[in-house]
Gaussian input, Z-matrix of N, CA and C with variables (Angstrom, degrees):
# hf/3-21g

backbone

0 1
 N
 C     1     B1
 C     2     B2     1     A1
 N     3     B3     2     A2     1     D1
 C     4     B4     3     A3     2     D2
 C     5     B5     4     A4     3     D3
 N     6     B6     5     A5     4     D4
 C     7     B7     6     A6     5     D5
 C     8     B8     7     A7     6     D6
 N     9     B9     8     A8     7     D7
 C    10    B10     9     A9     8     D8
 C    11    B11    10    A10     9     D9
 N    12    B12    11    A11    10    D10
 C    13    B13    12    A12    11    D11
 C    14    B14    13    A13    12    D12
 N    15    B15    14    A14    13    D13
 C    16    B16    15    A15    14    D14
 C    17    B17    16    A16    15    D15
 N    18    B18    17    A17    16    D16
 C    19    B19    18    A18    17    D17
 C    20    B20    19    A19    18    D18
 N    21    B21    20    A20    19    D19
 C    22    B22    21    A21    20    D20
 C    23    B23    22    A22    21    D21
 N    24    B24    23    A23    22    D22
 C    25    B25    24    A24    23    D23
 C    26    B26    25    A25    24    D24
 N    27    B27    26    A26    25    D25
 C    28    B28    27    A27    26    D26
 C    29    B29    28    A28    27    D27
 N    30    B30    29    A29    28    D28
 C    31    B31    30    A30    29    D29
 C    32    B32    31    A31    30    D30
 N    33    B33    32    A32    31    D31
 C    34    B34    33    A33    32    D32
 C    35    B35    34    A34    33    D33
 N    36    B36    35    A35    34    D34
 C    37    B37    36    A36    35    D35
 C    38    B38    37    A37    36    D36
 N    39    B39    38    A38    37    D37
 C    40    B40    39    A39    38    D38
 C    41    B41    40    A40    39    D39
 N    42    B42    41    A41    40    D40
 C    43    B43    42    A42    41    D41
 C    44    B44    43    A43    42    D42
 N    45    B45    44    A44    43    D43
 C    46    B46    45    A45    44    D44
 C    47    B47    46    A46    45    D45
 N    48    B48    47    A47    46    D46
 C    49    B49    48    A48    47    D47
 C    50    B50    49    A49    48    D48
 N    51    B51    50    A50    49    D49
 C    52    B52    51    A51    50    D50
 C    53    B53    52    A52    51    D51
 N    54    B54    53    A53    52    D52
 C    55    B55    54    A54    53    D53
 C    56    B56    55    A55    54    D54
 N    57    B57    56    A56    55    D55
 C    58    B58    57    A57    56    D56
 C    59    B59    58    A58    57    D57
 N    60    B60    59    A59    58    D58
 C    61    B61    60    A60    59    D59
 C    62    B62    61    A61    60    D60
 N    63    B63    62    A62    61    D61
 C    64    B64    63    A63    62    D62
 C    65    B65    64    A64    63    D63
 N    66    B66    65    A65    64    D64
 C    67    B67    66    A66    65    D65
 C    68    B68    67    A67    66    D66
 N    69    B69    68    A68    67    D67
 C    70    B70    69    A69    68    D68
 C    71    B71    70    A70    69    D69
 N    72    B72    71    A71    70    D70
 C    73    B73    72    A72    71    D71
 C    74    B74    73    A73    72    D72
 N    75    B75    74    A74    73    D73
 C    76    B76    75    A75    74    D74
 C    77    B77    76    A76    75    D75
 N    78    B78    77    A77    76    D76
 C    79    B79    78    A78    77    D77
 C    80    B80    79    A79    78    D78
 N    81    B81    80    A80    79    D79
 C    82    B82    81    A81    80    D80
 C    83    B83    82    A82    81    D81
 N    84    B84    83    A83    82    D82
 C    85    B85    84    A84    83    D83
 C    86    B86    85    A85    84    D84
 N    87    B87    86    A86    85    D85
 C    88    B88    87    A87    86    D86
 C    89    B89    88    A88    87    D87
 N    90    B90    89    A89    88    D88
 C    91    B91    90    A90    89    D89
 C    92    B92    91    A91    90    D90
 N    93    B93    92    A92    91    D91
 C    94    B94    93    A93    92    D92
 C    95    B95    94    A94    93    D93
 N    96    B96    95    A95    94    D94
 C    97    B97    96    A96    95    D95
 C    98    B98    97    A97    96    D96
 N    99    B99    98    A98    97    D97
 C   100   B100    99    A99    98    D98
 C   101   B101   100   A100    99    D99
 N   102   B102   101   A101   100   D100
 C   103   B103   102   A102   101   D101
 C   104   B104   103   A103   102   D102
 N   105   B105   104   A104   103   D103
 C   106   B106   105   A105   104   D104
 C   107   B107   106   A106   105   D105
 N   108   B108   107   A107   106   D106
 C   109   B109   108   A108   107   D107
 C   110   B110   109   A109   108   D108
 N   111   B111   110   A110   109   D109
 C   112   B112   111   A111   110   D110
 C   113   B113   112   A112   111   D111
 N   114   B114   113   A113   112   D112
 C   115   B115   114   A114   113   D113
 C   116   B116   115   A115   114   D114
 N   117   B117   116   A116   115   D115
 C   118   B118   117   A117   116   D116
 C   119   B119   118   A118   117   D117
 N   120   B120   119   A119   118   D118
 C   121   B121   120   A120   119   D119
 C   122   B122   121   A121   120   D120
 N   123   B123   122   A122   121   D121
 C   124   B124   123   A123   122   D122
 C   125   B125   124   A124   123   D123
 N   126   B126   125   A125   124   D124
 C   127   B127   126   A126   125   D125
 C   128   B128   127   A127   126   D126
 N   129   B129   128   A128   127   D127
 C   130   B130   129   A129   128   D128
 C   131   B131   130   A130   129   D129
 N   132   B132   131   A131   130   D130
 C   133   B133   132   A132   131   D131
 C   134   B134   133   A133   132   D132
 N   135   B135   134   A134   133   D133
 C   136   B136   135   A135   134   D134
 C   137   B137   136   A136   135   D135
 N   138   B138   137   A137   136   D136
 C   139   B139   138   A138   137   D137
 C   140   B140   139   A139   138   D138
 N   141   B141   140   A140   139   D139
 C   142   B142   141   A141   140   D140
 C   143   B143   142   A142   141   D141
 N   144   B144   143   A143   142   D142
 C   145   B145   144   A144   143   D143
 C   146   B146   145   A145   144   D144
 N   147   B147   146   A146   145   D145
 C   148   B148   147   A147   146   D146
 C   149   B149   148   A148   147   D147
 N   150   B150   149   A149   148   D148
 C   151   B151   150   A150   149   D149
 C   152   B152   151   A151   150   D150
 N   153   B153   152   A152   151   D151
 C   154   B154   153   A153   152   D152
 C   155   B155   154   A154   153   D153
 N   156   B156   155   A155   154   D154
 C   157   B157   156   A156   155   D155
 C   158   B158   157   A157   156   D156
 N   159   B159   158   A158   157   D157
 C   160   B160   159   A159   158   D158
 C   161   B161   160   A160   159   D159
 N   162   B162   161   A161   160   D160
 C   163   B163   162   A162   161   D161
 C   164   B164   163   A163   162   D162
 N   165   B165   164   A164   163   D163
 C   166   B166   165   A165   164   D164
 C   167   B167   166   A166   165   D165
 N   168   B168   167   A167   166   D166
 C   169   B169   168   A168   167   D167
 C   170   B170   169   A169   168   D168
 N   171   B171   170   A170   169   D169
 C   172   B172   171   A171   170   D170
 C   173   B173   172   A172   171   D171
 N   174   B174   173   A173   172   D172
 C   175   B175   174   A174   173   D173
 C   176   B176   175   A175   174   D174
 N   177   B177   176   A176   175   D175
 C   178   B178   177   A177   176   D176
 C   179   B179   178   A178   177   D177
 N   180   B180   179   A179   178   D178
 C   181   B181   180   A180   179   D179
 C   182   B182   181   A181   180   D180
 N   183   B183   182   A182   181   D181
 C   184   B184   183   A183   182   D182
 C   185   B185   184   A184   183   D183
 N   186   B186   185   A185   184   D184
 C   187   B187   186   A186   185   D185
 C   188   B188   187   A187   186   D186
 N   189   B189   188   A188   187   D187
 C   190   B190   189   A189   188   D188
 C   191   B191   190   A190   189   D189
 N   192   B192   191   A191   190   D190
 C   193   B193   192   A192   191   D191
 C   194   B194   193   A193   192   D192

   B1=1.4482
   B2=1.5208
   B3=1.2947
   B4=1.6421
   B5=1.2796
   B6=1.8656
   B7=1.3201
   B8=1.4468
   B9=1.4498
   B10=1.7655
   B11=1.6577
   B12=1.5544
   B13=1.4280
   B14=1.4970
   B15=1.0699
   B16=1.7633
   B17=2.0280
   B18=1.0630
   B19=1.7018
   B20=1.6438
   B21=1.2269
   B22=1.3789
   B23=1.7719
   B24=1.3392
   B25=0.9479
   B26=1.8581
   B27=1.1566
   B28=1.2991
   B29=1.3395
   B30=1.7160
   B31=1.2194
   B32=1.9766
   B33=0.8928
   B34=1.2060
   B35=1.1001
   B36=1.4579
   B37=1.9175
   B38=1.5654
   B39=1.2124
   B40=1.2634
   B41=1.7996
   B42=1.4319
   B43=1.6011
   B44=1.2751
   B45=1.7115
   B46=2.0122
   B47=1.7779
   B48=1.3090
   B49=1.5959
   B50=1.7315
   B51=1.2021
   B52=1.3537
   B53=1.5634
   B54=1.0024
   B55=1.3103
   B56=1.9488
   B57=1.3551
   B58=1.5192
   B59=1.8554
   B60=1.6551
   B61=1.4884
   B62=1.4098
   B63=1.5508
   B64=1.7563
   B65=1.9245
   B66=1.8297
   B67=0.7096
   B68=2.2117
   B69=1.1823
   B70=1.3394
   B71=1.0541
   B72=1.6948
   B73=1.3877
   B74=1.5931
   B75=1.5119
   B76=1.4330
   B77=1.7870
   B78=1.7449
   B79=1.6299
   B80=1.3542
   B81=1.6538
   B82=1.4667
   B83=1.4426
   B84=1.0662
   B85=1.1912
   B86=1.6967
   B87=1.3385
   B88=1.3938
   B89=2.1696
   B90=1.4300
   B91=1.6031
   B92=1.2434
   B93=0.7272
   B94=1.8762
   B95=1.7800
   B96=1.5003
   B97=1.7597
   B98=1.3758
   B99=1.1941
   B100=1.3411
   B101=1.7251
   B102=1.3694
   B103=1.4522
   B104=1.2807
   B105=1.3388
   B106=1.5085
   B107=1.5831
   B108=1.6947
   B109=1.5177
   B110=1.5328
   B111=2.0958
   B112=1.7997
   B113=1.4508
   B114=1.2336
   B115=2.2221
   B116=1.0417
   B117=1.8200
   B118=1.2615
   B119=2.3041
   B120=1.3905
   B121=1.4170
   B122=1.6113
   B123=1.2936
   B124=1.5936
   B125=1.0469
   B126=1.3398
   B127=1.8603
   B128=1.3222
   B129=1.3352
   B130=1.6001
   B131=1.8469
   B132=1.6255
   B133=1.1184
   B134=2.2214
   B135=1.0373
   B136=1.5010
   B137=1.7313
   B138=1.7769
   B139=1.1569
   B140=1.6472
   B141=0.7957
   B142=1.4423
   B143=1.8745
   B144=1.2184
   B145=1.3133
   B146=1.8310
   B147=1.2680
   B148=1.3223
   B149=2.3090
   B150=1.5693
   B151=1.3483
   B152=1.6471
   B153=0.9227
   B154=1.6783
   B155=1.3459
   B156=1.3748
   B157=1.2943
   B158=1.1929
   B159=1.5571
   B160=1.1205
   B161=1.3302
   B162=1.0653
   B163=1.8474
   B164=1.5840
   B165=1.0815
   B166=1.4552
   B167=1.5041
   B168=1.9660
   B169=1.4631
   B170=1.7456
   B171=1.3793
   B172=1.5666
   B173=1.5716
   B174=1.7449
   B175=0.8639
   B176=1.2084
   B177=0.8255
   B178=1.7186
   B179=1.2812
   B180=1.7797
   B181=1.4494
   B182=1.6135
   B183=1.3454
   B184=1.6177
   B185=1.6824
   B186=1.7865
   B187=1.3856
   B188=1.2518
   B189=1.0996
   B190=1.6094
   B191=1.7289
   B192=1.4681
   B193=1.8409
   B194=1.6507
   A1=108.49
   A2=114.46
   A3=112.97
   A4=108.41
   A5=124.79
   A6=108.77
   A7=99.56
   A8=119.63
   A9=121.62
   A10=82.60
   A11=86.85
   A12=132.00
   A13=117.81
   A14=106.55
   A15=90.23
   A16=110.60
   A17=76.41
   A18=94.82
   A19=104.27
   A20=131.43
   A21=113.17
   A22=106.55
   A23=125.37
   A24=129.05
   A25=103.32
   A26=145.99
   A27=141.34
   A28=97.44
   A29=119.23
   A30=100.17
   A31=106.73
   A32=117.94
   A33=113.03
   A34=120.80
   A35=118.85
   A36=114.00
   A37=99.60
   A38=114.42
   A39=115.35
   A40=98.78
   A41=112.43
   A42=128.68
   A43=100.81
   A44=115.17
   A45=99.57
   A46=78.01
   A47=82.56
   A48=95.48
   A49=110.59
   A50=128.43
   A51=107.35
   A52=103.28
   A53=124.40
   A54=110.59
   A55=125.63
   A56=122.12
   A57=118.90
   A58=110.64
   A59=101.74
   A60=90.10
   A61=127.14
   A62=93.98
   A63=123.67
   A64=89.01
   A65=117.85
   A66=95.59
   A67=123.54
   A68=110.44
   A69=117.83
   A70=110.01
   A71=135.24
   A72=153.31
   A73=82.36
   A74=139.21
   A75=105.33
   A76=99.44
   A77=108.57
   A78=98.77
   A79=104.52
   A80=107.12
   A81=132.10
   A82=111.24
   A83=128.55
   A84=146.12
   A85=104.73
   A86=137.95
   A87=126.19
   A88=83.04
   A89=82.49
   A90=125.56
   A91=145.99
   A92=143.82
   A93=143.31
   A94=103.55
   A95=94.77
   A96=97.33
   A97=92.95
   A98=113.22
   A99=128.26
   A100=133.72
   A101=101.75
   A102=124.34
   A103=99.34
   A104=133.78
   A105=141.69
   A106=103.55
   A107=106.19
   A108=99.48
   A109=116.14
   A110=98.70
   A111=91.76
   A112=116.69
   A113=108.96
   A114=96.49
   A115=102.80
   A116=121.91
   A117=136.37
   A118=110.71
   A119=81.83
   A120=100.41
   A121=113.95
   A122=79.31
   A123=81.99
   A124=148.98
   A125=110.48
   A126=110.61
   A127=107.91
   A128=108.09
   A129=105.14
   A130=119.72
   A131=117.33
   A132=139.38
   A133=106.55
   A134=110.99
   A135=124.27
   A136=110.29
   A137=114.13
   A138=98.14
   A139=103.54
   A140=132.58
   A141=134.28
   A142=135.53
   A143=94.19
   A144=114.12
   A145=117.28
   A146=108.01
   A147=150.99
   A148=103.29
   A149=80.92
   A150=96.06
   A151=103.51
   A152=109.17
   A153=102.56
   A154=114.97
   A155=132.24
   A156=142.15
   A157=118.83
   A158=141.86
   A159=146.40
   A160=118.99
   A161=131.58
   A162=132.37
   A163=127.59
   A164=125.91
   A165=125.25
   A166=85.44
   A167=119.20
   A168=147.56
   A169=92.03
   A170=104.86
   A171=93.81
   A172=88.16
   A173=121.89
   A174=127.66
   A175=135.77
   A176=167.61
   A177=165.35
   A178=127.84
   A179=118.36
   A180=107.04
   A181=104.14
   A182=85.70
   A183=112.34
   A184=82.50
   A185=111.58
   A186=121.10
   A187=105.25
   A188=129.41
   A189=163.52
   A190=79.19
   A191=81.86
   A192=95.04
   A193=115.19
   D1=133.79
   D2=-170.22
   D3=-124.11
   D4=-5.35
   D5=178.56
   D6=-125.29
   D7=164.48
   D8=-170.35
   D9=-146.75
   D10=155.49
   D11=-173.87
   D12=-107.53
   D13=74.77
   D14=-170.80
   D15=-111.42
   D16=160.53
   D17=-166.69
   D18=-86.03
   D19=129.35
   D20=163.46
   D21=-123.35
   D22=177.81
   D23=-149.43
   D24=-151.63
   D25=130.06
   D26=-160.05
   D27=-106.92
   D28=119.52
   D29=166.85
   D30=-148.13
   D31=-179.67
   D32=-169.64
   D33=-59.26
   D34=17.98
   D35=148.95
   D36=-127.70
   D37=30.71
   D38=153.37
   D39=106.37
   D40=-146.98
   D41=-178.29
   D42=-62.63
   D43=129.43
   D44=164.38
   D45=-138.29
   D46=178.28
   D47=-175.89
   D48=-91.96
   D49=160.13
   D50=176.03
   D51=-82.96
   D52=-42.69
   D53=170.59
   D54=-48.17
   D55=-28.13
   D56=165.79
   D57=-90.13
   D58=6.40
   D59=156.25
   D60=-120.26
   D61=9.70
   D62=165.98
   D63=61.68
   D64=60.75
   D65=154.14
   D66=-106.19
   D67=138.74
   D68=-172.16
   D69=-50.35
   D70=128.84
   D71=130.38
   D72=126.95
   D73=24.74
   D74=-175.75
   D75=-124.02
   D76=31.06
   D77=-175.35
   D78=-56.09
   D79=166.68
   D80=161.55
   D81=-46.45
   D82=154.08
   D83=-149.52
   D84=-133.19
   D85=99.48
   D86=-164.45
   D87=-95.74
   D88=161.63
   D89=172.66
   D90=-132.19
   D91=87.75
   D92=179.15
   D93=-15.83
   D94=-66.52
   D95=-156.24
   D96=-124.86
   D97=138.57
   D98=145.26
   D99=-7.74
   D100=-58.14
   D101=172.20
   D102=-51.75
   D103=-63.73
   D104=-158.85
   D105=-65.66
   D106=-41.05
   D107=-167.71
   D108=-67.87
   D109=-45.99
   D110=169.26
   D111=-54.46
   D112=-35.43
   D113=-177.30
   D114=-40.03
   D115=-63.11
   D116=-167.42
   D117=-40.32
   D118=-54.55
   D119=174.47
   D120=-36.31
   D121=-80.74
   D122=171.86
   D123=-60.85
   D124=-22.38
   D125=156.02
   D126=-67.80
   D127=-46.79
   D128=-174.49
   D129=-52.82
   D130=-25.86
   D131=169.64
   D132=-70.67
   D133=-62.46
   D134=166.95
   D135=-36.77
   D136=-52.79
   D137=-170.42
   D138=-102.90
   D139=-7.26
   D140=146.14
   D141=-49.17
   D142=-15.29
   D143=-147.61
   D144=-69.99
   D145=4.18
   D146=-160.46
   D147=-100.63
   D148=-39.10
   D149=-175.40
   D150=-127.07
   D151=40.21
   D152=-179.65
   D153=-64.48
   D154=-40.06
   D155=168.24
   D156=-74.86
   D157=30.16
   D158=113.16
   D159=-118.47
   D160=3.34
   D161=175.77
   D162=-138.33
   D163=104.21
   D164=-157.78
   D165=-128.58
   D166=171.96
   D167=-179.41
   D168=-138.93
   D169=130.69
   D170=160.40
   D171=-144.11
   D172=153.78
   D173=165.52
   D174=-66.82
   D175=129.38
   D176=152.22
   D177=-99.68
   D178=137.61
   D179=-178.77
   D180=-117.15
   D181=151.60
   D182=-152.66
   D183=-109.98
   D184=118.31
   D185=162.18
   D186=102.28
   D187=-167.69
   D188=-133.66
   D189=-114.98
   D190=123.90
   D191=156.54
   D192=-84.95

């Protein structure tokens, strides 16, 4: 799997990940392809969207292009 899903969270030192604020049910999300991870992104952006200014998903690739 080469692309990840990670959750971030806005807080008064800015972007952290939910995973480096050990929050529960929000691990990274692995992916095959790219394509799959933005879909993911973007729904995850759509139903969030209420809270965009404290909760965002951005994809990341993990390894050697």
């Amino acid at each position: 799997m080469k692309w990840v899903l990670i959750v971030y969270f806005m807080t008064g030192s800015g972007w952290q990940s939910a995973e480096s604020l050990k929050v529960d049910g929000w691990d990274r999300i692995y992916y095959q392809t790219d394509e799959e991870c933005l879909t993911r992104q973007h729904e995850f952006t759509a139903n969030v969207s209420n809270w965009s200014d404290r909760i965002r998903a951005q994809c990341e690739h993990l390894g050697e292009y």
